[in-house]
C-alpha positions as CSV (number, residue, x, y, z in Angstrom):
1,X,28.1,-53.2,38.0
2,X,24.2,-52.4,38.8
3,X,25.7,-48.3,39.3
4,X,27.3,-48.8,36.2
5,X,24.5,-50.3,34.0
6,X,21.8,-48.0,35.4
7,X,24.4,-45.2,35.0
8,X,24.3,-45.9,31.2
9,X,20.5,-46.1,30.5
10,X,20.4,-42.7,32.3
11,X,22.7,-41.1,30.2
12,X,20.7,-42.6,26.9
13,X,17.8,-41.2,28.0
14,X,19.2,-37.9,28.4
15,X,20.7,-37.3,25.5
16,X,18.3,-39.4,23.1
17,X,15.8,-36.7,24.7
18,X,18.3,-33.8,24.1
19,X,18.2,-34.8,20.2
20,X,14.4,-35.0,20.4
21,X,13.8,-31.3,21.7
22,X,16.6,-30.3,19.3
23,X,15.0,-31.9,16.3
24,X,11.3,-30.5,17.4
25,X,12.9,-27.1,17.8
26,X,14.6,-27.5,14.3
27,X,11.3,-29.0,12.6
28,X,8.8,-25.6,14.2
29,X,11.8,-23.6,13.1
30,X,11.5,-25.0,9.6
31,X,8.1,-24.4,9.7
32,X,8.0,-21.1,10.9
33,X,10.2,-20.4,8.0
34,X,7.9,-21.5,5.4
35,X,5.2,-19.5,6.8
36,X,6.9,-16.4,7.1
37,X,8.0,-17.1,3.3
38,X,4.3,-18.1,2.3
39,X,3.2,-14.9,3.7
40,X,5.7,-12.8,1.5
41,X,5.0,-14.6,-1.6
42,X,0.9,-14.0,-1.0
43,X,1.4,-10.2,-1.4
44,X,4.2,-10.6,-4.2
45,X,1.8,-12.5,-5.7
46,X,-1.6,-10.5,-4.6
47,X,-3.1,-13.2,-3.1
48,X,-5.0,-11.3,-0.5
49,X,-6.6,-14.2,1.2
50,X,-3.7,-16.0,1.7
51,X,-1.8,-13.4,2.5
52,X,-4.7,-12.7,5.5
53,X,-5.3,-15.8,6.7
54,X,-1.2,-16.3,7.5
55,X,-2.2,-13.8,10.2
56,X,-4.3,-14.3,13.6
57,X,-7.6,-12.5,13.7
58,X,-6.3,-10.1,16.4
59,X,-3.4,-9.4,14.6
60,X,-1.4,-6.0,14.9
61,X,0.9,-4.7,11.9
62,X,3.5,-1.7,11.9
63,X,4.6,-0.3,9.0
64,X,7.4,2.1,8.4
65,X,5.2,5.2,8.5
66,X,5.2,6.7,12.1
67,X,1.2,6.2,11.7
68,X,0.7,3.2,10.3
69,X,-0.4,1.2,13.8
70,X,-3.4,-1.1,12.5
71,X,-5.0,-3.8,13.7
72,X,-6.5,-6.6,11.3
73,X,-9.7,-4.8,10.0
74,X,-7.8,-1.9,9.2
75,X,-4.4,-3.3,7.5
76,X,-7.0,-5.4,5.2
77,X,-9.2,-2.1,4.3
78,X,-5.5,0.2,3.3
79,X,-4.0,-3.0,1.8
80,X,-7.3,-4.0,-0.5
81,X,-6.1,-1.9,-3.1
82,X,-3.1,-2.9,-3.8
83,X,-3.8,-6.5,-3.7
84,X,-6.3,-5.4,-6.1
85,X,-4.2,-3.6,-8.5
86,X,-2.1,-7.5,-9.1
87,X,0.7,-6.6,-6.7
88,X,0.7,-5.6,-3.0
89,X,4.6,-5.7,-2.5
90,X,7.5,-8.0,-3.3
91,X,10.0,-8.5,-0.4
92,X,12.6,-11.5,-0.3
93,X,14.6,-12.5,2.6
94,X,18.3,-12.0,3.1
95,X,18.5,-13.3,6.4
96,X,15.9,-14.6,9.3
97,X,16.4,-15.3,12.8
98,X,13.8,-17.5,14.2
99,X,13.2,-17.9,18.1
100,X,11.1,-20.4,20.0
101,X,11.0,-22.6,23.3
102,X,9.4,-26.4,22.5
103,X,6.4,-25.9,24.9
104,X,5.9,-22.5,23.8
105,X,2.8,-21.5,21.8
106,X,4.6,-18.2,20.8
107,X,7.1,-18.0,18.1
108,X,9.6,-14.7,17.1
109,X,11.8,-13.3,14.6
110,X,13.7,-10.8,12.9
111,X,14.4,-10.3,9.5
112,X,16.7,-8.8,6.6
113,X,14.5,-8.2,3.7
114,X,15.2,-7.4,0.2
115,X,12.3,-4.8,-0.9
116,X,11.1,-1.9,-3.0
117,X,12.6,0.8,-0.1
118,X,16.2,-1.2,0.1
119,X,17.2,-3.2,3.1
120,X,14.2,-3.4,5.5
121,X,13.9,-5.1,8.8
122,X,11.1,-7.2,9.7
123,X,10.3,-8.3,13.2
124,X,7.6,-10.4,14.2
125,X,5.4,-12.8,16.8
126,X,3.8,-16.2,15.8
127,X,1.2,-18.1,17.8
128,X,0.5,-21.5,17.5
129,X,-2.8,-22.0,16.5
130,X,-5.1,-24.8,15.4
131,X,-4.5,-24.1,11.6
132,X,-0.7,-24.0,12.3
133,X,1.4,-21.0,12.9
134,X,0.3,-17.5,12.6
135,X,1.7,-14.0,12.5
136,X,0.7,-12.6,15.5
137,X,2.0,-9.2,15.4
138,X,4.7,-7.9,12.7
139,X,6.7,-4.4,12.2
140,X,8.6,-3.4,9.3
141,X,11.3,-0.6,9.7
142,X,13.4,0.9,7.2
143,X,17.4,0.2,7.9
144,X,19.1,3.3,7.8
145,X,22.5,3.2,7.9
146,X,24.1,5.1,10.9
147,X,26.0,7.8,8.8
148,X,22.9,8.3,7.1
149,X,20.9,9.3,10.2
150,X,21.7,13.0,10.4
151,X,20.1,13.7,6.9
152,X,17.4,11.2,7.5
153,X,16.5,12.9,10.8
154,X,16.4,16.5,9.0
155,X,14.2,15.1,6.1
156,X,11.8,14.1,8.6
157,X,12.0,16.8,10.9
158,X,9.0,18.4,10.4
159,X,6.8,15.5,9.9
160,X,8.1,14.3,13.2
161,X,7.4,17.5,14.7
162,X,4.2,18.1,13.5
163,X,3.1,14.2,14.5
164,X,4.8,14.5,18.2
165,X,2.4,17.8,18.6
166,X,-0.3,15.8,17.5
167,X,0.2,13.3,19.7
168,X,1.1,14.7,22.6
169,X,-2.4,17.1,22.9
170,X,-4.1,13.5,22.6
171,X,-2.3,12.5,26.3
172,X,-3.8,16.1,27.6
């Protein structure tokens, strides 16, 4: 009867601490989310600041231009303008996948968005920091769908070209 009774409490325990890393992962989850929507709506809406402080100071952004590689400094100085203007860029979500692991300080995702080029796809890290949540490092790709790549890849040929050249006599 002892096996029994002490077989019962174990159980409990496991699965009442099953349900709370569940509901923790749910809850950062849920709050990743918002971020990540926070941080859309601060360009939509200009808000520059906000918009920047959603993202660590070390923070890396890839845009759908072959050279647009910046770090923090330099996203701010090419986005200033536009933030400027009233608008930066309106993108809405169509679908998000959200990743994370409960002791983990380190969040990622991928995204469907809704924006000014069509379907884009967004992909991203978060750390966990001691504001909350920030976008660590995020890159933004055109979808192009695959019977579309042919004439894609000849519109960009010679860009591609001409970039590969120019970055190949940087490794020499």
């Amino acid at each position: 009867m002892k096996n029994i009774a002490l077989f019962i409490c174990l159980a409990i325990t496991i699965v009442c601490k099953a349900q709370t890393k569940d509901t923790k992962i749910i809850d950062t989850k849920k709050e990743i989310n918002q971020i990540l929507e926070k941080w859309h709506k601060a360009a939509a809406d200009a808000s520059y600041d906000t918009y920047f402080g959603l993202m660590t100071v070390d923070a890396i952004f890839i845009g759908t231009d072959a050279t647009e590689n910046w770090d923090l400094t330099s996203f701010k100085a090419f986005s200033k303008p536009y933030f400027d203007k009233g608008k930066a860029w309106s993108f809405s979500t169509l679908e998000r996948n959200i990743f994370t692991q409960t002791k983990a300080n380190l969040a990622w995702f991928d995204e469907l968005l809704d924006t000014q080029m069509g379907i884009c796809r967004g992909s991203g890290v978060l750390e966990k920091t001691k504001e909350g949540w920030k976008i660590k490092h995020y890159v933004l790709s055109i979808a192009i769908p695959n019977e579309n790549v042919k004439e894609i890849t000849a519109l960009k040929k010679t860009f591609d070209t001409d970039l590969m050249k120019k970055l190949r006599s940087k490794q020499n």
